[in-house]
C-alpha positions as CSV (number, residue, x, y, z in Angstrom):
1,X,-1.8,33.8,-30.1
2,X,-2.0,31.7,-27.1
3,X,-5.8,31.5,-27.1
4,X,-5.9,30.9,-31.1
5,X,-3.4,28.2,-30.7
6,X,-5.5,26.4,-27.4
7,X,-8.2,27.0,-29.7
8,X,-7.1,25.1,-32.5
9,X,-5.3,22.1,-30.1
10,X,-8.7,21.6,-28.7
11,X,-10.6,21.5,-32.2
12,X,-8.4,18.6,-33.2
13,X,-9.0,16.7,-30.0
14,X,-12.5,16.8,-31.1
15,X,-11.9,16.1,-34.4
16,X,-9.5,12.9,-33.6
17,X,-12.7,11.9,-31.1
18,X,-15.0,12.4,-33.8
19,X,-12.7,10.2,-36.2
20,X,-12.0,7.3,-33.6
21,X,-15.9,6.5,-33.3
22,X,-16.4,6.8,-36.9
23,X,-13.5,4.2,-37.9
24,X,-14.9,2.0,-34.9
25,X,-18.1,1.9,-34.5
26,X,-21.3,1.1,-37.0
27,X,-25.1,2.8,-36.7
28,X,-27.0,1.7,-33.7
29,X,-29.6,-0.3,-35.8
30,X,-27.1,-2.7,-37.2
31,X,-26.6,-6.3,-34.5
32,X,-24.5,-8.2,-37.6
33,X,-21.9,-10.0,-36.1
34,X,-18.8,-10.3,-37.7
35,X,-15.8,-12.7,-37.9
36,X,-13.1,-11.0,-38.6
37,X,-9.6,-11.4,-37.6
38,X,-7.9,-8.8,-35.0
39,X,-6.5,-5.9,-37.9
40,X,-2.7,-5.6,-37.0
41,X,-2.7,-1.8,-36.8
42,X,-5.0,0.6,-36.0
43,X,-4.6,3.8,-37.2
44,X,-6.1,8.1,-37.9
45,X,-5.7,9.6,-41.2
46,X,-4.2,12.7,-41.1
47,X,-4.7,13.9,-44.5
48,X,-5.2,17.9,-44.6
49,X,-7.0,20.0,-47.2
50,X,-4.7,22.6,-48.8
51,X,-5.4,25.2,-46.3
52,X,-4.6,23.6,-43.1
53,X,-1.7,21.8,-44.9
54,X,0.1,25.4,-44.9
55,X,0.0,25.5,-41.3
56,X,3.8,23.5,-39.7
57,X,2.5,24.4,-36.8
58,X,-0.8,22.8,-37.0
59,X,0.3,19.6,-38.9
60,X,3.0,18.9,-36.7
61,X,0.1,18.9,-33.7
62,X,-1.9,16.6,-35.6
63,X,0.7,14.2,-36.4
64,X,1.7,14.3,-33.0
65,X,-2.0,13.4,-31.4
66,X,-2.2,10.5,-34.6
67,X,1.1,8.9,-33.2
68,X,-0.2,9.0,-29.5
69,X,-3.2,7.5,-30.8
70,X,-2.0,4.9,-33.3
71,X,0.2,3.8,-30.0
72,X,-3.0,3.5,-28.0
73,X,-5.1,1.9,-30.0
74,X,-2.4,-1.0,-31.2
75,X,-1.2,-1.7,-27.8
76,X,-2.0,-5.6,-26.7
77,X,-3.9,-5.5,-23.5
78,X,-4.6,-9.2,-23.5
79,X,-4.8,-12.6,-25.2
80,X,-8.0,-14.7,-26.3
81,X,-8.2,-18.4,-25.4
82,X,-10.7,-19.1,-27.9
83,X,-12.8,-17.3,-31.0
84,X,-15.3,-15.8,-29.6
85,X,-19.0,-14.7,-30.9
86,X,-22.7,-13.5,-29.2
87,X,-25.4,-16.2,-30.1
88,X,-29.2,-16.8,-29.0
89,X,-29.7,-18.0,-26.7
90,X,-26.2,-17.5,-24.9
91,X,-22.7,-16.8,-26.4
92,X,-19.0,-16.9,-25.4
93,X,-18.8,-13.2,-25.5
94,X,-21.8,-12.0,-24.1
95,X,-21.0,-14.4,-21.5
96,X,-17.9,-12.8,-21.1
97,X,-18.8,-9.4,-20.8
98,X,-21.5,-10.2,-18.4
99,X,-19.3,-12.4,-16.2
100,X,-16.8,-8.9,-16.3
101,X,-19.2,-6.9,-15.7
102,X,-20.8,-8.9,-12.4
103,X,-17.0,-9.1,-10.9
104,X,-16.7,-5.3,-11.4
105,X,-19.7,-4.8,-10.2
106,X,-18.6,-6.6,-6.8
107,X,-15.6,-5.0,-7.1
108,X,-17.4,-1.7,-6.9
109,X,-19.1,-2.4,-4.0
110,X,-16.3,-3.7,-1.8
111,X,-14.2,-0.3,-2.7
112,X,-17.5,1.8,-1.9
113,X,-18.3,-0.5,1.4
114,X,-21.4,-0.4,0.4
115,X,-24.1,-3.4,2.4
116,X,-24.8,-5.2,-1.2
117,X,-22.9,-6.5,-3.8
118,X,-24.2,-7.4,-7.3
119,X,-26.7,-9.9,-8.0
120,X,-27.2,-9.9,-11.5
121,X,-25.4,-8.4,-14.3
122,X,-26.9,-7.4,-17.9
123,X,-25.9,-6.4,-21.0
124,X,-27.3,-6.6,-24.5
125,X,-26.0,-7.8,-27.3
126,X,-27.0,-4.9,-29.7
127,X,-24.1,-3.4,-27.9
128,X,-21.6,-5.7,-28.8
129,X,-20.4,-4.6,-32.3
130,X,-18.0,-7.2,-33.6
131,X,-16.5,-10.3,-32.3
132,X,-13.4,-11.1,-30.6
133,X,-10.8,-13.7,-32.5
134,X,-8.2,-16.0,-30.5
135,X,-4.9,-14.1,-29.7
136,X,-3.4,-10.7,-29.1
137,X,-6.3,-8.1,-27.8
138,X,-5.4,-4.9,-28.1
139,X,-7.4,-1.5,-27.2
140,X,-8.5,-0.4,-30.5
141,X,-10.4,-4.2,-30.6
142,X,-12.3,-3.5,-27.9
143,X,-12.9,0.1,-29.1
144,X,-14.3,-1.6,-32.0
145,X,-16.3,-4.3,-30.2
146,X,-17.9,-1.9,-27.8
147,X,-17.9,1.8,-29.6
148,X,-20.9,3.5,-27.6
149,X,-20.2,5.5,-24.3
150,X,-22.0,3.7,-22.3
151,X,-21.8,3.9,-18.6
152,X,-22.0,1.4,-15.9
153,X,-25.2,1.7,-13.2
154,X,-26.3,-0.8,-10.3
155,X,-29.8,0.0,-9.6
156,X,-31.7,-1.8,-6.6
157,X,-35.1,-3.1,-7.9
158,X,-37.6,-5.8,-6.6
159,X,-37.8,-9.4,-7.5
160,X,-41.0,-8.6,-9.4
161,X,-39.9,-6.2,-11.5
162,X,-36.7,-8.4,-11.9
163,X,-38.4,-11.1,-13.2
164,X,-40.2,-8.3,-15.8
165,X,-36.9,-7.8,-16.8
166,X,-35.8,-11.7,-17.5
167,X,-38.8,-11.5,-19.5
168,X,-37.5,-8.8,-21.6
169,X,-34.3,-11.0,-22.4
170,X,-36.9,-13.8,-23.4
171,X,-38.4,-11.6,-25.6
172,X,-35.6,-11.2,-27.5
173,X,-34.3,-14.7,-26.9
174,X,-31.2,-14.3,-24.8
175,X,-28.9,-11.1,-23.8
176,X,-25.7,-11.0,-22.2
177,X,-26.4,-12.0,-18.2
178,X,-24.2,-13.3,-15.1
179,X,-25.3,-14.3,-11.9
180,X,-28.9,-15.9,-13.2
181,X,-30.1,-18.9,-15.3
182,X,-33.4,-19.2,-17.0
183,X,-35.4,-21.0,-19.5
184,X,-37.3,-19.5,-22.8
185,X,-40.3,-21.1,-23.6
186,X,-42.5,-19.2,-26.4
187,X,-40.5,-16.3,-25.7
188,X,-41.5,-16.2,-22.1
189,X,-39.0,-16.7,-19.4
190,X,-39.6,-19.5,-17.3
191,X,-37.2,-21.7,-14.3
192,X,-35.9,-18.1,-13.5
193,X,-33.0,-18.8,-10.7
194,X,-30.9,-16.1,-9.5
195,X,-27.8,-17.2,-7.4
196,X,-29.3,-20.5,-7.6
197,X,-32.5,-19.9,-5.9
198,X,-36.1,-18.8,-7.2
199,X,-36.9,-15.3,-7.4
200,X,-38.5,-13.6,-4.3
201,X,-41.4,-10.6,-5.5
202,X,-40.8,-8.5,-2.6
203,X,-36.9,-9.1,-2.1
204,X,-34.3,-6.3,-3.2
205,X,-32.0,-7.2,-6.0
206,X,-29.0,-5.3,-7.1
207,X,-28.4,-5.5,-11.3
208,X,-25.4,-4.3,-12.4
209,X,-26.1,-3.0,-16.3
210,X,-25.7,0.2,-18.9
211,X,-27.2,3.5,-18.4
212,X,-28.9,2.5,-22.0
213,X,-30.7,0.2,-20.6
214,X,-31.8,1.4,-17.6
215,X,-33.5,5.0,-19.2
216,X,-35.5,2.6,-21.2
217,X,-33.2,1.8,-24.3
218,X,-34.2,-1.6,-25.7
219,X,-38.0,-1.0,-23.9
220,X,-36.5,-2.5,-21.0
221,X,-39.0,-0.6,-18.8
222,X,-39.1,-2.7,-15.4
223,X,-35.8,-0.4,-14.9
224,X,-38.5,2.3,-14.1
225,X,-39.5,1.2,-11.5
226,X,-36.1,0.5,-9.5
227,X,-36.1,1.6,-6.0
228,X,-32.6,2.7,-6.2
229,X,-30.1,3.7,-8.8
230,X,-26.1,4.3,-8.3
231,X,-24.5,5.9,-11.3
232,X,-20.9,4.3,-11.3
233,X,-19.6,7.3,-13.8
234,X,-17.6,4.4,-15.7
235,X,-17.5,3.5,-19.2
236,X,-18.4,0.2,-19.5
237,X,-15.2,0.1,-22.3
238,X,-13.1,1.3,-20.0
239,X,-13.8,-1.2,-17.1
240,X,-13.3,-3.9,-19.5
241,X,-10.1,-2.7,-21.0
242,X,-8.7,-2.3,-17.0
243,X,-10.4,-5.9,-16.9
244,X,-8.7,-7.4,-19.4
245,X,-5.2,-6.0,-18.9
246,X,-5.7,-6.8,-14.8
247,X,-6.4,-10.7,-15.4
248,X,-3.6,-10.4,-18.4
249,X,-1.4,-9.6,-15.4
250,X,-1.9,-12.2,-13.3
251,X,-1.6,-14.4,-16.6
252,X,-5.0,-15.4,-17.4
253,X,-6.3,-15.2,-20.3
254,X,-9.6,-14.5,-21.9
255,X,-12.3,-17.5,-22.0
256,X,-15.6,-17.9,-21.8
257,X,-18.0,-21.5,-21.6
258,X,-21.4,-21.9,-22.5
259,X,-23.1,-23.2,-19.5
260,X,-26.3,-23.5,-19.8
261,X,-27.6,-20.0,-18.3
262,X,-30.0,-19.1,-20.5
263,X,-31.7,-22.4,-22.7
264,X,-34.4,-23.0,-25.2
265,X,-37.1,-25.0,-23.3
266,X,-39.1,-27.4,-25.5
């Protein structure tokens, strides 16, 4: 009985897993952006076919794992200054994200000691799934804005293959960056400046990104040919929810500005 019962707890898990990223997250080939306000509640149907409906036992665990998520998913982790979209070239909230992502980044690297911080940061914005309105944040928004497991990775690559990269986000006329500013001219990157300064070939440079990204996803292929790769085993969801709720702490709230970082030259 004990075995049939651990059995059946863990089936549900899986099935409550498998409900979240259905509710929250579209197919991977849709980028539509969408304006909606922040839903009030978030919650899991329970509803049971007649079988399982016959079973107290197993009815009173699912309702039990909807009400521990329902409370997870609705609790306010932060506050939004502002409305905020992804846009070409730039946008408030792949700004954002890629600001968060370059401070974790750094973060990481003071906890680990390690001799290099993070020099750029990169996201794209195929992986940002809705937008994020002004006001209360809670956990099952940023579930929804960012539904994919992906995981954060700083790989060490050269300033060639970095600017190959930039080129990449010209290509598909902008991305989600921090810690670099660069022109698009024809859909070639051009002015590239990382930490203010041009790009050296032969230098190393440490991007913070997705593991997506790096095996190739988006045919951002300069990732190949990194020179070193550090798997953070993070979700980059996660990292932003602890983000948001850290800074939320402290009182600040979420903003973003559009500065300029990546431009449409002429």
């Amino acid at each position: 009985m004990y075995f049939i019962f651990n059995m059946r707890r863990n089936l549900i898990k899986s099935l409550f897993i498998v409900l979240i990223a259905a509710g929250l997250s579209s197919c991977v080939g849709s980028s539509k952006q969408t304006t909606n306000k922040v839903e009030s509640h978030y919650t899991i149907n329970a509803d049971l076919d007649q079988i399982s409906a016959k079973d107290t036992s197993l009815t009173n665990l699912i309702n039990l794992y909807k009400h521990q998520l329902d409370g997870e998913m609705n609790t306010i982790i932060s506050v939004a200054e502002m409305d905020m979209v992804t846009g070409k070239p730039e946008g408030l909230l792949s700004n954002y994200l890629a600001d968060a992502m370059f401070e974790i980044g750094n973060d990481f690297c003071k906890e680990k000691q390690l001799k290099h911080g993070v020099d750029v940061a990169l996201l794209n914005m195929g992986g940002i799934r809705t937008s994020l309105s002004k006001g209360e944040i809670s956990t099952g928004r940023v579930y929804e804005m960012l539904p994919f497991k992906n995981k954060l990775v700083i790989v060490g690559m050269e300033g060639k293959q970095l600017i190959e990269l930039f080129q990449r986000v010209a290509y598909f006329g902008g991305e989600g960056i921090s810690g670099a500013k660069m022109g698009i001219k024809d859909r070639k990157a051009v002015n590239i400046l990382v930490d203010g300064k041009p790009i050296e070939p032969t230098k190393i440079y440490h991007v913070m990104s997705v593991d997506y990204l790096v095996n190739g996803g988006g045919g951002f292929t300069a990732f190949e040919k990194r020179k070193t790769f550090r798997h953070m085993h993070r979700l980059l969801r996660s990292e932003i929810i602890k983000h948001m709720s850290k800074k939320h702490k402290k009182g600040e709230k979420v903003s973003a500005k559009l500065d300029g970082r990546i431009y449409n030259v002429e």
